[in-house]
PDB file of N, H, CA, C and O in Angstrom:
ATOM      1  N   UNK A   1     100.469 102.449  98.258  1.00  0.00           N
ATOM      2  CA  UNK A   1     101.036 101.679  97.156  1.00  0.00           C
ATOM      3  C   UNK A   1     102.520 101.500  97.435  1.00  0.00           C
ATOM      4  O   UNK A   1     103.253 102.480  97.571  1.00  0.00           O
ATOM      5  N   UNK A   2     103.128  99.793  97.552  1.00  0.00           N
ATOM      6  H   UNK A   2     102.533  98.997  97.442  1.00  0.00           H
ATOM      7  CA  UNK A   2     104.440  99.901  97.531  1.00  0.00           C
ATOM      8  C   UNK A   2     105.266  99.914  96.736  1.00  0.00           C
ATOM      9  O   UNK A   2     106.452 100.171  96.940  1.00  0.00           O
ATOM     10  N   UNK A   3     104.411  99.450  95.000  1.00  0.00           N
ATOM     11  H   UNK A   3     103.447  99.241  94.834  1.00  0.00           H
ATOM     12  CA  UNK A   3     105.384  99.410  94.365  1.00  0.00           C
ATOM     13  C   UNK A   3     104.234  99.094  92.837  1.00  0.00           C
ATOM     14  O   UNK A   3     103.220  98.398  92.782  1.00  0.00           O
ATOM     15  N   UNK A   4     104.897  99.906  91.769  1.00  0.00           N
ATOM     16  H   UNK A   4     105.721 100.472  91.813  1.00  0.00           H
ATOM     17  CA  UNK A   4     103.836  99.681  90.790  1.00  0.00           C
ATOM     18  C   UNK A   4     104.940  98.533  89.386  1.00  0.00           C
ATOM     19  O   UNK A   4     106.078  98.081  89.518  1.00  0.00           O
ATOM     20  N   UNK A   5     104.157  98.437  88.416  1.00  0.00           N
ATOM     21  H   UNK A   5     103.233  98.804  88.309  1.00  0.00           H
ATOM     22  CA  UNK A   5     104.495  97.656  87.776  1.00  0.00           C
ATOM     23  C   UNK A   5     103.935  98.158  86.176  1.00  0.00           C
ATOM     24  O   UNK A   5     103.051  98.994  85.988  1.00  0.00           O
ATOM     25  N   UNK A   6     104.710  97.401  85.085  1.00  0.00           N
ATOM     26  H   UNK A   6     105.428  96.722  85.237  1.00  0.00           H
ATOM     27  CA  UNK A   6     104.541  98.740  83.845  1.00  0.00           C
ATOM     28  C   UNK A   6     102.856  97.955  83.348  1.00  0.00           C
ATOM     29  O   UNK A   6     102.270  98.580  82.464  1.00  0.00           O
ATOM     30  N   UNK A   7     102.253  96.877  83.800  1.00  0.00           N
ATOM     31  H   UNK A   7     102.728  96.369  84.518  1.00  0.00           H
ATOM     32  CA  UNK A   7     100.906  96.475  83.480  1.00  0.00           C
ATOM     33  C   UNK A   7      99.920  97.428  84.015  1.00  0.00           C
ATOM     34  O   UNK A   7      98.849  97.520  83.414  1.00  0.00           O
ATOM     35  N   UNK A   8     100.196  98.382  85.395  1.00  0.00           N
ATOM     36  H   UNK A   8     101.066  98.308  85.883  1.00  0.00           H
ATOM     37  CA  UNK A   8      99.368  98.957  86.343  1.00  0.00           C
ATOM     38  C   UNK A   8      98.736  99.846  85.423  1.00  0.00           C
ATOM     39  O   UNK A   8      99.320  99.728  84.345  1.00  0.00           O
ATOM     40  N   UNK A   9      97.751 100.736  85.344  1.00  0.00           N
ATOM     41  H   UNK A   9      97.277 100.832  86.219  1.00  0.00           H
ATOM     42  CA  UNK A   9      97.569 102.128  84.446  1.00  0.00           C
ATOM     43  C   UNK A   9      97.892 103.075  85.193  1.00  0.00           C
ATOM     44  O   UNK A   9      98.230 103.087  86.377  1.00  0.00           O
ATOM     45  N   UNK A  10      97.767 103.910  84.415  1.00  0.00           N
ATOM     46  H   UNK A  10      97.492 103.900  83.453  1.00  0.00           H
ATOM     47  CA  UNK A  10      98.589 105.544  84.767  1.00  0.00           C
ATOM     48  C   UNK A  10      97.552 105.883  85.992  1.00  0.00           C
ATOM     49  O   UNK A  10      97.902 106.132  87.146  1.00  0.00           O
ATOM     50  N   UNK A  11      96.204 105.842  85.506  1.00  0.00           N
ATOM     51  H   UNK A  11      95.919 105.639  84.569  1.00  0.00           H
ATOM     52  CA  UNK A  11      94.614 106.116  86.676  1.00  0.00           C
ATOM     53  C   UNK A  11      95.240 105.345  87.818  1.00  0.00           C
ATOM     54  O   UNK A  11      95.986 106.086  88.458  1.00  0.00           O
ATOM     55  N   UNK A  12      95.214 104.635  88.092  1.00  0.00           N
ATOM     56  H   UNK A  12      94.608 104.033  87.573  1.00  0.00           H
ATOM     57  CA  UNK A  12      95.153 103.468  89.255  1.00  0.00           C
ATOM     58  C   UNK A  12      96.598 104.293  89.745  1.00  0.00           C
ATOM     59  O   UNK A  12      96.187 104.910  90.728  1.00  0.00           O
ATOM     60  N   UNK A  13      98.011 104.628  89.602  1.00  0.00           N
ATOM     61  H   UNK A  13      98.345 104.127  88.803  1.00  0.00           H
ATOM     62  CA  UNK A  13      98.872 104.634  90.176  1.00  0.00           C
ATOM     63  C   UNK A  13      98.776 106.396  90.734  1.00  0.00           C
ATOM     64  O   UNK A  13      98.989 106.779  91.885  1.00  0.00           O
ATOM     65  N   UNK A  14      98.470 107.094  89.777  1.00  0.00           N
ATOM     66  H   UNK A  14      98.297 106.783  88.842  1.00  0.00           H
ATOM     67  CA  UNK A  14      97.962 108.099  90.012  1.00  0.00           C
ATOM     68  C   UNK A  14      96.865 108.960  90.855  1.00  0.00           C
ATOM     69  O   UNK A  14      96.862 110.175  91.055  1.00  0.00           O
ATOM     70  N   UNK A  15      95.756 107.784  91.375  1.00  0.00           N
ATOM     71  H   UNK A  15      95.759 106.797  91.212  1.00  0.00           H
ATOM     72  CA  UNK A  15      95.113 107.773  92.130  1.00  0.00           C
ATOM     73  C   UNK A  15      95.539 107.592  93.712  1.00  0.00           C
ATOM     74  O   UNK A  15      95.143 108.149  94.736  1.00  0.00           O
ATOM     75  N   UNK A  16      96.646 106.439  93.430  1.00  0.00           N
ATOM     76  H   UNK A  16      96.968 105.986  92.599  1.00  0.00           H
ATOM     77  CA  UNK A  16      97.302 105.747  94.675  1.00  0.00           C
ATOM     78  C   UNK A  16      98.094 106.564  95.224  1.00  0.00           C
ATOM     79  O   UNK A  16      98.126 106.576  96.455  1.00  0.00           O
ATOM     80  N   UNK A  17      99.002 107.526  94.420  1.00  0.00           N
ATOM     81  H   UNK A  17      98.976 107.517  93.420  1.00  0.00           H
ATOM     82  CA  UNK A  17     100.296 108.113  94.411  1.00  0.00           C
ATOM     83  C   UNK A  17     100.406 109.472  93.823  1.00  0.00           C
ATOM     84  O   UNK A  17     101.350 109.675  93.060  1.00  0.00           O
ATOM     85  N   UNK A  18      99.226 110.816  94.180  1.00  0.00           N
ATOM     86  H   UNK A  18      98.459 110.651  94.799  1.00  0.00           H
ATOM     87  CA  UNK A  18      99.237 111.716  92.824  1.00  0.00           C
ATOM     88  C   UNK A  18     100.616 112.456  93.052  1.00  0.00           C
ATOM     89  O   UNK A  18     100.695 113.399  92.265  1.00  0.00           O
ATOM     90  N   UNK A  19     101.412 112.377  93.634  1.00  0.00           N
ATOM     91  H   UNK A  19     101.348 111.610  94.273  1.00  0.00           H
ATOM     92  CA  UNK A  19     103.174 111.981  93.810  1.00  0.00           C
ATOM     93  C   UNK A  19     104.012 112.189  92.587  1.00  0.00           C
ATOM     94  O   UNK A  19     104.947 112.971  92.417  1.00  0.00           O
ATOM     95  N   UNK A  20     103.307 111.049  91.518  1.00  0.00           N
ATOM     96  H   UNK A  20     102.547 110.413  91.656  1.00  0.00           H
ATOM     97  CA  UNK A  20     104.235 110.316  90.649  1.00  0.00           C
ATOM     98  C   UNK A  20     104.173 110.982  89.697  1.00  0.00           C
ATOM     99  O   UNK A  20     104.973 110.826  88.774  1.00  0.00           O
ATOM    100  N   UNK A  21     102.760 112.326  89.654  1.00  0.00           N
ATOM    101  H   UNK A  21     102.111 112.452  90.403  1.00  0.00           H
ATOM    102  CA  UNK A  21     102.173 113.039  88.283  1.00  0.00           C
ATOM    103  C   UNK A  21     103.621 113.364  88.001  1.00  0.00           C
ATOM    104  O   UNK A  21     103.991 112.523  87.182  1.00  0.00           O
ATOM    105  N   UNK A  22     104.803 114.337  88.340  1.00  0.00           N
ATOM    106  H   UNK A  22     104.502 115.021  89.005  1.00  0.00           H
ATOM    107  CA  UNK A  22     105.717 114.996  87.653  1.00  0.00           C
ATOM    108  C   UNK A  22     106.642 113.459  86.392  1.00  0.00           C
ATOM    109  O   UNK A  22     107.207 113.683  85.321  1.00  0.00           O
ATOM    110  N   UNK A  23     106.462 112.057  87.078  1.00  0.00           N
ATOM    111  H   UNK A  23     106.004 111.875  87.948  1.00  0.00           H
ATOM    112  CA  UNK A  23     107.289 111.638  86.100  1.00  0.00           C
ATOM    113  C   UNK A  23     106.578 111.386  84.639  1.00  0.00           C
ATOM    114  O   UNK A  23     107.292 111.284  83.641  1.00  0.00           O
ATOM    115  N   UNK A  24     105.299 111.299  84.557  1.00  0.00           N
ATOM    116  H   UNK A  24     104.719 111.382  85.368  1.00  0.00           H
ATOM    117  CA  UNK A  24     104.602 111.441  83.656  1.00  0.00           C
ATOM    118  C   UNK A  24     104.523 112.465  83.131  1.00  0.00           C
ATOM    119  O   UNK A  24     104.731 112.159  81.958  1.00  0.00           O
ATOM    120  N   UNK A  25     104.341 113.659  83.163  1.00  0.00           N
ATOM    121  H   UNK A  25     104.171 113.908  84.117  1.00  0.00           H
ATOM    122  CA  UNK A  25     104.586 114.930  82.428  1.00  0.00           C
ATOM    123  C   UNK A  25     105.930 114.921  82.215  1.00  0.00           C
ATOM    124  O   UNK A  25     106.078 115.682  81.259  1.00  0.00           O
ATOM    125  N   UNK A  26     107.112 114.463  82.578  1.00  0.00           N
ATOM    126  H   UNK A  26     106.992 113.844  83.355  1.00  0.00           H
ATOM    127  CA  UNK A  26     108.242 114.700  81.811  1.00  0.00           C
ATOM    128  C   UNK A  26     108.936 113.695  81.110  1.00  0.00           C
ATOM    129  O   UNK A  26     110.103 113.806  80.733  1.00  0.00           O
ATOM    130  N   UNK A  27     108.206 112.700  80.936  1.00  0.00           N
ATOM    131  H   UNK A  27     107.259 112.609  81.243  1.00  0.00           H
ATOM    132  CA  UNK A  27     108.282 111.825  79.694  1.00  0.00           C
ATOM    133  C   UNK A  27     107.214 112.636  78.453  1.00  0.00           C
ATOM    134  O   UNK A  27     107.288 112.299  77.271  1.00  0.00           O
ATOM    135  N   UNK A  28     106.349 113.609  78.881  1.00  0.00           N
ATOM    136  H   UNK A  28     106.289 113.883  79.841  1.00  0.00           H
ATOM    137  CA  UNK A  28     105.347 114.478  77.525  1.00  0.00           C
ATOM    138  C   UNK A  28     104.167 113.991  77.633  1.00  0.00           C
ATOM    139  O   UNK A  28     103.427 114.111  76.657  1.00  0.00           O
ATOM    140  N   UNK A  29     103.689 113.337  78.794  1.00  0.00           N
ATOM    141  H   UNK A  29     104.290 113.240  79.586  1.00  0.00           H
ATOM    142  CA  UNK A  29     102.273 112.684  78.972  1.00  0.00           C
ATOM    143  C   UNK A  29     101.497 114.256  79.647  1.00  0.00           C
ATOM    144  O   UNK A  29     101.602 114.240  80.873  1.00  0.00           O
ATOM    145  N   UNK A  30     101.080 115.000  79.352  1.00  0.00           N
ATOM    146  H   UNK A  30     100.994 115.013  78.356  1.00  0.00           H
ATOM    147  CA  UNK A  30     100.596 116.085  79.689  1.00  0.00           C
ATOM    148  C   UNK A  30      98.724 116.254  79.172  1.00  0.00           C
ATOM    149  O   UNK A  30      98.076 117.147  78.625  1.00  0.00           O
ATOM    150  N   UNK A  31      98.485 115.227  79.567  1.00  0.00           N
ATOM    151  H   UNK A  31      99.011 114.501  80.011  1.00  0.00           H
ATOM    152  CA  UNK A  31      97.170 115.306  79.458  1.00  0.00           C
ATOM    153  C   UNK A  31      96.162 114.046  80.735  1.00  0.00           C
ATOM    154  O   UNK A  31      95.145 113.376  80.552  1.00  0.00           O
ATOM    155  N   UNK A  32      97.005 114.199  81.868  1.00  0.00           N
ATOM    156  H   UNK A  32      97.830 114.743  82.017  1.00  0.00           H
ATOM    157  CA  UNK A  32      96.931 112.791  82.890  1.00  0.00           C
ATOM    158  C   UNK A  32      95.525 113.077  83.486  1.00  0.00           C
ATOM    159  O   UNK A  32      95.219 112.329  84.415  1.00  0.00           O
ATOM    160  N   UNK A  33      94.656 113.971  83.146  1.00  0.00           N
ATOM    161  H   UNK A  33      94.905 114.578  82.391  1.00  0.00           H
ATOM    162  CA  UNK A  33      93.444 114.023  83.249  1.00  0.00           C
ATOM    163  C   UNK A  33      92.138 113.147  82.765  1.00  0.00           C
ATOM    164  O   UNK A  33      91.019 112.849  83.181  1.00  0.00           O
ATOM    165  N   UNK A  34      93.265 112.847  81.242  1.00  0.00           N
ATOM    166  H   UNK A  34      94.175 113.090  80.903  1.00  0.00           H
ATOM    167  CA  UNK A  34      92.430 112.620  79.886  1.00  0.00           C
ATOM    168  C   UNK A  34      91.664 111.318  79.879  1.00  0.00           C
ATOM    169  O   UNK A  34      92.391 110.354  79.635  1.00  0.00           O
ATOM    170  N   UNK A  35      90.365 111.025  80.086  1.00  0.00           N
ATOM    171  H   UNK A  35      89.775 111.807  80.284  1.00  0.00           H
ATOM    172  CA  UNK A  35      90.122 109.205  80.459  1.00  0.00           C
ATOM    173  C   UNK A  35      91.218 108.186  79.273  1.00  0.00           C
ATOM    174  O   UNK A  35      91.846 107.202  79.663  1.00  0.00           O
ATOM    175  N   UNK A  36      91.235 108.546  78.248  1.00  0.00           N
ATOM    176  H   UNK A  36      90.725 109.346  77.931  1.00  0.00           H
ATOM    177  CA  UNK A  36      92.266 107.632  77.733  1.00  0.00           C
ATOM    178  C   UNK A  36      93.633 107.538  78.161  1.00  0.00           C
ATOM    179  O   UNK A  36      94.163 106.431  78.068  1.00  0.00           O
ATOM    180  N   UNK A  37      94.359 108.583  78.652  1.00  0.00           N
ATOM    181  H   UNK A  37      93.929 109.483  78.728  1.00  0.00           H
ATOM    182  CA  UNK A  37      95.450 108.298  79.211  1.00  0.00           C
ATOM    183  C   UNK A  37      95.167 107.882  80.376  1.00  0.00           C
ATOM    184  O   UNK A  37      96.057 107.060  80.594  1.00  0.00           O
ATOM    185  N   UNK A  38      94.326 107.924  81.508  1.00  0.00           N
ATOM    186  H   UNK A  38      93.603 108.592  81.331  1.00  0.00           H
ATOM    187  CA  UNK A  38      94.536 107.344  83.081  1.00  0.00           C
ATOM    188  C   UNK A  38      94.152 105.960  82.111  1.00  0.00           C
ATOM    189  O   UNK A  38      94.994 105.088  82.323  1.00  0.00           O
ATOM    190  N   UNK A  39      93.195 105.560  81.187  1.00  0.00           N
ATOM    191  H   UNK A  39      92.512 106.269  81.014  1.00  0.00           H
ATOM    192  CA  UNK A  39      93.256 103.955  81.004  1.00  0.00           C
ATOM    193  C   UNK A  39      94.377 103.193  80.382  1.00  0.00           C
ATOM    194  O   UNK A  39      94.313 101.977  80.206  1.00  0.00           O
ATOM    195  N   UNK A  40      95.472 103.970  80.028  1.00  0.00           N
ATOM    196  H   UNK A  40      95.525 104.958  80.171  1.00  0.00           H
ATOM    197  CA  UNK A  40      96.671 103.226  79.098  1.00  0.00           C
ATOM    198  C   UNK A  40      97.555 102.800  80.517  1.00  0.00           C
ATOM    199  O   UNK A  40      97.684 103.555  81.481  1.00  0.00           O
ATOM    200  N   UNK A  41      98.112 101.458  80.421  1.00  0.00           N
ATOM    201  H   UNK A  41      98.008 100.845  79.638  1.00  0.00           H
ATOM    202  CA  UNK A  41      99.327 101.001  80.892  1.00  0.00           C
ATOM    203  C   UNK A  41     100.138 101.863  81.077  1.00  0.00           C
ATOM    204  O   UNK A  41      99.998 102.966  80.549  1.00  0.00           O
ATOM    205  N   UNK A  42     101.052 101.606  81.774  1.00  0.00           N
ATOM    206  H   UNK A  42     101.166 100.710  82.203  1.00  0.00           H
ATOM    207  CA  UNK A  42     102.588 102.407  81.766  1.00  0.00           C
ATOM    208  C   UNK A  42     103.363 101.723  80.804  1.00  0.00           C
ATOM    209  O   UNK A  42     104.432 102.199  80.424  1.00  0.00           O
ATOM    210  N   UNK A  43     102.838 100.435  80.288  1.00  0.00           N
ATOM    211  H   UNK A  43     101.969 100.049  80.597  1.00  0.00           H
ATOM    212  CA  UNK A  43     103.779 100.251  79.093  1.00  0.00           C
ATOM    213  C   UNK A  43     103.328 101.075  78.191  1.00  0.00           C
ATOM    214  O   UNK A  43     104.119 101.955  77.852  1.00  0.00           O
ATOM    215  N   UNK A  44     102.036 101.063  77.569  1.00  0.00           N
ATOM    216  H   UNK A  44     101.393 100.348  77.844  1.00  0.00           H
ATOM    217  CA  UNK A  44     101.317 101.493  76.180  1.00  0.00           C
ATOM    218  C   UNK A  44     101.701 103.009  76.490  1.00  0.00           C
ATOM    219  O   UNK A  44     101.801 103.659  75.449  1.00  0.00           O
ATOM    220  N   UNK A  45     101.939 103.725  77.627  1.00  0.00           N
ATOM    221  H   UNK A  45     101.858 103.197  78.472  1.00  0.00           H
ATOM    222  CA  UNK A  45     101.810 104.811  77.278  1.00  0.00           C
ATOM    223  C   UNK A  45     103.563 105.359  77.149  1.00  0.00           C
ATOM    224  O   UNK A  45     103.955 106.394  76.610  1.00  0.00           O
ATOM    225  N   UNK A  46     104.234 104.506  77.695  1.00  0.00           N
ATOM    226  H   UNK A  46     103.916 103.665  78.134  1.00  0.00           H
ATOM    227  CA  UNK A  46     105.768 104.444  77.392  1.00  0.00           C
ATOM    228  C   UNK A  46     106.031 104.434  75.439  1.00  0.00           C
ATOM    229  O   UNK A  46     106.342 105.304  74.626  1.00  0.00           O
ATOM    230  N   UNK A  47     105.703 102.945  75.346  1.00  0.00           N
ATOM    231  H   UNK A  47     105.451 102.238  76.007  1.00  0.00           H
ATOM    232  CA  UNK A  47     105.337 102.820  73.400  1.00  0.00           C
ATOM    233  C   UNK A  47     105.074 104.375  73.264  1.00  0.00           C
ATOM    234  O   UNK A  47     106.007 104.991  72.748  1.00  0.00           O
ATOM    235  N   UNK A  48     104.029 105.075  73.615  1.00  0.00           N
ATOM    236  H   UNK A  48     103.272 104.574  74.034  1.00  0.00           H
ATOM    237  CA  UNK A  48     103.684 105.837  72.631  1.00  0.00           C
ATOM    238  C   UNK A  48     104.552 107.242  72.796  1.00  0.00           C
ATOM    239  O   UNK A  48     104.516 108.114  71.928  1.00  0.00           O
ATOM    240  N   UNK A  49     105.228 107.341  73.846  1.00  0.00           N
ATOM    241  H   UNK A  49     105.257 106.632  74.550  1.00  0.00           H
ATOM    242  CA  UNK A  49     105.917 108.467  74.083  1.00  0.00           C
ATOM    243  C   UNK A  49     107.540 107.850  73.854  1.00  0.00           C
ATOM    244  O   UNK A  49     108.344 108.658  74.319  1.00  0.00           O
ATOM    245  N   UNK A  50     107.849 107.292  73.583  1.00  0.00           N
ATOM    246  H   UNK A  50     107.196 106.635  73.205  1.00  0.00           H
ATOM    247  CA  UNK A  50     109.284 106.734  73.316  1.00  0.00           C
ATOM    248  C   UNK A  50     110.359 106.520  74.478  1.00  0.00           C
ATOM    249  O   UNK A  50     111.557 106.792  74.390  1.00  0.00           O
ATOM    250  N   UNK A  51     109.652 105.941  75.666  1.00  0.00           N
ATOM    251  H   UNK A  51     108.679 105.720  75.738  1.00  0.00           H
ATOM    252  CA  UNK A  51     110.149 105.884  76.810  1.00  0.00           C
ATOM    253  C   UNK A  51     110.175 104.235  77.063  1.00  0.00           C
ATOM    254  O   UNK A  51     109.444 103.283  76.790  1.00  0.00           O
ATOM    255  N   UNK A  52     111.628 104.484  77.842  1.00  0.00           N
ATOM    256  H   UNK A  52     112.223 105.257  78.064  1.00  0.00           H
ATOM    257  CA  UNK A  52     111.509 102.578  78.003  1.00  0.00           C
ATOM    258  C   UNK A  52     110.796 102.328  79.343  1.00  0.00           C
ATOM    259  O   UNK A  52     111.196 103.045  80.260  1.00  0.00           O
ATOM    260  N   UNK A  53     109.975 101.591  79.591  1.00  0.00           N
ATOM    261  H   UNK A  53     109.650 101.009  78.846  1.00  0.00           H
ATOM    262  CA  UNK A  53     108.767 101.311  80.747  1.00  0.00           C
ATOM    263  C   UNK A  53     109.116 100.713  81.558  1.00  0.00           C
ATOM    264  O   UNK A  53     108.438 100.561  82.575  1.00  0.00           O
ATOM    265  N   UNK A  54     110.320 100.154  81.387  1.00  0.00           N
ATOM    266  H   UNK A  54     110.871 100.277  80.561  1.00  0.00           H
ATOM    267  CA  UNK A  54     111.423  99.381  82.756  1.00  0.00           C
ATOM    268  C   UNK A  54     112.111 100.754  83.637  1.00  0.00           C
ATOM    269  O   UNK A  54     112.151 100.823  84.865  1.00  0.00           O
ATOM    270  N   UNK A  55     112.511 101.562  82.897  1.00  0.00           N
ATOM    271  H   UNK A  55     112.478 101.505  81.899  1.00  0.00           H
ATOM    272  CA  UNK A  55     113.037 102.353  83.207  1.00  0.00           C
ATOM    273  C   UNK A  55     112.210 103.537  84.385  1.00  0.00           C
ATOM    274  O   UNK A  55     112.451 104.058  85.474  1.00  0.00           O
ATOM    275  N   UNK A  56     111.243 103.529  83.460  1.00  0.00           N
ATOM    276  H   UNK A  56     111.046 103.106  82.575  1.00  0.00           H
ATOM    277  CA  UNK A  56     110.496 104.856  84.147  1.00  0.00           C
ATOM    278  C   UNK A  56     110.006 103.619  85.423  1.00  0.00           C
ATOM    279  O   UNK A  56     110.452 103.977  86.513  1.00  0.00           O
ATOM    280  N   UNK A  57     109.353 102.526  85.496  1.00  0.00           N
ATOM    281  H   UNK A  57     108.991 102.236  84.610  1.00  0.00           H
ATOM    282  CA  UNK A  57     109.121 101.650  87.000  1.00  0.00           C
ATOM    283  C   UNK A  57     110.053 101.890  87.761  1.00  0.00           C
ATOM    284  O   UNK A  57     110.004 102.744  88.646  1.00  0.00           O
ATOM    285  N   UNK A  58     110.970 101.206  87.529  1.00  0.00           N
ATOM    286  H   UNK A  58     111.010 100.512  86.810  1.00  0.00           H
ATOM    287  CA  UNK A  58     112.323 101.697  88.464  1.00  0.00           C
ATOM    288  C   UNK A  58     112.071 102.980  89.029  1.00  0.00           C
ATOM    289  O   UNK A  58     111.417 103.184  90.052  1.00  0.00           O
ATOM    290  N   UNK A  59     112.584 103.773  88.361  1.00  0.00           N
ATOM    291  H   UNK A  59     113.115 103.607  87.531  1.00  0.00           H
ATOM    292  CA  UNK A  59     112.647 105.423  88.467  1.00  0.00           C
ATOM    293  C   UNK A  59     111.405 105.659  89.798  1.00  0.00           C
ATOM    294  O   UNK A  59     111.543 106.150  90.919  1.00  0.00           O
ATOM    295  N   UNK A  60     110.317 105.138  89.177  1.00  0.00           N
ATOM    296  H   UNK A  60     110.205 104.740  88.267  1.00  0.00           H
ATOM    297  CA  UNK A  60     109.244 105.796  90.061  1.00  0.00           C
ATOM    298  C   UNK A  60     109.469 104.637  91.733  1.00  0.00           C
ATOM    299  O   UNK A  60     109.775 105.043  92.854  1.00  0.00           O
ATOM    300  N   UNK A  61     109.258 103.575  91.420  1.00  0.00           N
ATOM    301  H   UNK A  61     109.009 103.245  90.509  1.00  0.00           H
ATOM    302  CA  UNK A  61     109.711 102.735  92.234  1.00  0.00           C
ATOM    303  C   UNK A  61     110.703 103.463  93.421  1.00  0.00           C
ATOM    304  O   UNK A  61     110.285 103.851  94.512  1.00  0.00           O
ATOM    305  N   UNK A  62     111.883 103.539  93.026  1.00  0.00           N
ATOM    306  H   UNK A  62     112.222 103.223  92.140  1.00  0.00           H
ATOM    307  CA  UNK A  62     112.374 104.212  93.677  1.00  0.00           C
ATOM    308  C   UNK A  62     112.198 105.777  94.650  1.00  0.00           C
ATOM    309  O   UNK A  62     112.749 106.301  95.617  1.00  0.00           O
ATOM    310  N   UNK A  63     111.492 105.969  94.050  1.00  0.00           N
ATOM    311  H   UNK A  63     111.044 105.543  93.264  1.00  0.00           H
ATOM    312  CA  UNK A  63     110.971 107.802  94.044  1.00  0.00           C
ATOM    313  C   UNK A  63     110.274 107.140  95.708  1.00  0.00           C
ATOM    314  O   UNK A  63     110.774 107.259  96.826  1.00  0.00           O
ATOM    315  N   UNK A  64     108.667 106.281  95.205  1.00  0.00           N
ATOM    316  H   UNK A  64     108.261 106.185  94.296  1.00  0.00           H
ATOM    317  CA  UNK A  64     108.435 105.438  95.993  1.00  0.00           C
ATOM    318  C   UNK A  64     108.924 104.646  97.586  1.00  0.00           C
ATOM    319  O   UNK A  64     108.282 104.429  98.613  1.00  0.00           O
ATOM    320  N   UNK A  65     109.794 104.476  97.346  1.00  0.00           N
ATOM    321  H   UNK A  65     110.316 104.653  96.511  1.00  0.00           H
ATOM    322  CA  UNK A  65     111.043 103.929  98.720  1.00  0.00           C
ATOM    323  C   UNK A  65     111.232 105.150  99.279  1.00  0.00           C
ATOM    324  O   UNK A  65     111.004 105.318 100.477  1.00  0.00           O
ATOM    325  N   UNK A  66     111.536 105.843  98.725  1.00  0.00           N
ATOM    326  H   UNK A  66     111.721 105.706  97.752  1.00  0.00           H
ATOM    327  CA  UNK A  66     112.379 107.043  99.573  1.00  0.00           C
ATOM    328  C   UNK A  66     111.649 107.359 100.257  1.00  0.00           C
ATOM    329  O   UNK A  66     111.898 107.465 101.457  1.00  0.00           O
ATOM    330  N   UNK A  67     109.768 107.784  99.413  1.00  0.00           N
ATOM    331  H   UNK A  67     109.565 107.697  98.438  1.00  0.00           H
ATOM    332  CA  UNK A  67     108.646 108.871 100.459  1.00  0.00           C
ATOM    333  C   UNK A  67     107.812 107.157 101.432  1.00  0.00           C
ATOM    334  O   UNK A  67     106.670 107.177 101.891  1.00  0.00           O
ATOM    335  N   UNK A  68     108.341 106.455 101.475  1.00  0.00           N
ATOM    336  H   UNK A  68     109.269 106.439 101.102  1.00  0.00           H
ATOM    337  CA  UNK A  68     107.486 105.570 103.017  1.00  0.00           C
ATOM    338  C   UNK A  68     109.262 105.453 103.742  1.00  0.00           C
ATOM    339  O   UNK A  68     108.814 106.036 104.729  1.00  0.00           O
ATOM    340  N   UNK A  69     110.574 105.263 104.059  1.00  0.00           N
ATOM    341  H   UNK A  69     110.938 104.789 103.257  1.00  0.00           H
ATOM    342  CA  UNK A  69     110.802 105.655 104.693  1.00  0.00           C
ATOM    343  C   UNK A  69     111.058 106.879 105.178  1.00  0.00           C
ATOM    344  O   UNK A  69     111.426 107.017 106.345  1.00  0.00           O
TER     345      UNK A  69
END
């Protein structure tokens, strides 16, 4: 995966990248097991944790760049 986007779900990027689990548990998503959370967006699950979903893309995005070079 080169790069995710806040439409992707948590399952799908998590699958691609299980990498990315720590930025999700420290926004309070601590249940990334749960079939309803791998099916929520990274937006919907931003909404529901009070996180801005541009932000955390970036963030991970970046995280991303660093581990392929």
């Amino acid at each position: 995966m080169t790069e995710i986007n806040k439409d992707m779900t948590i399952g799908d990027i998590l699958d691609a990248e299980r990498d990315t689990a720590p930025f999700f548990l420290e926004m309070g998503m601590h249940c990334l097991g749960c079939p309803a959370s791998r099916g929520e967006t990274v937006e919907q699950a931003c909404m529901v944790h009070g996180v801005d979903p541009d932000i955390l893309v970036e963030n991970i995005n970046e995280f991303l760049k660093g581990k392929n070079n």
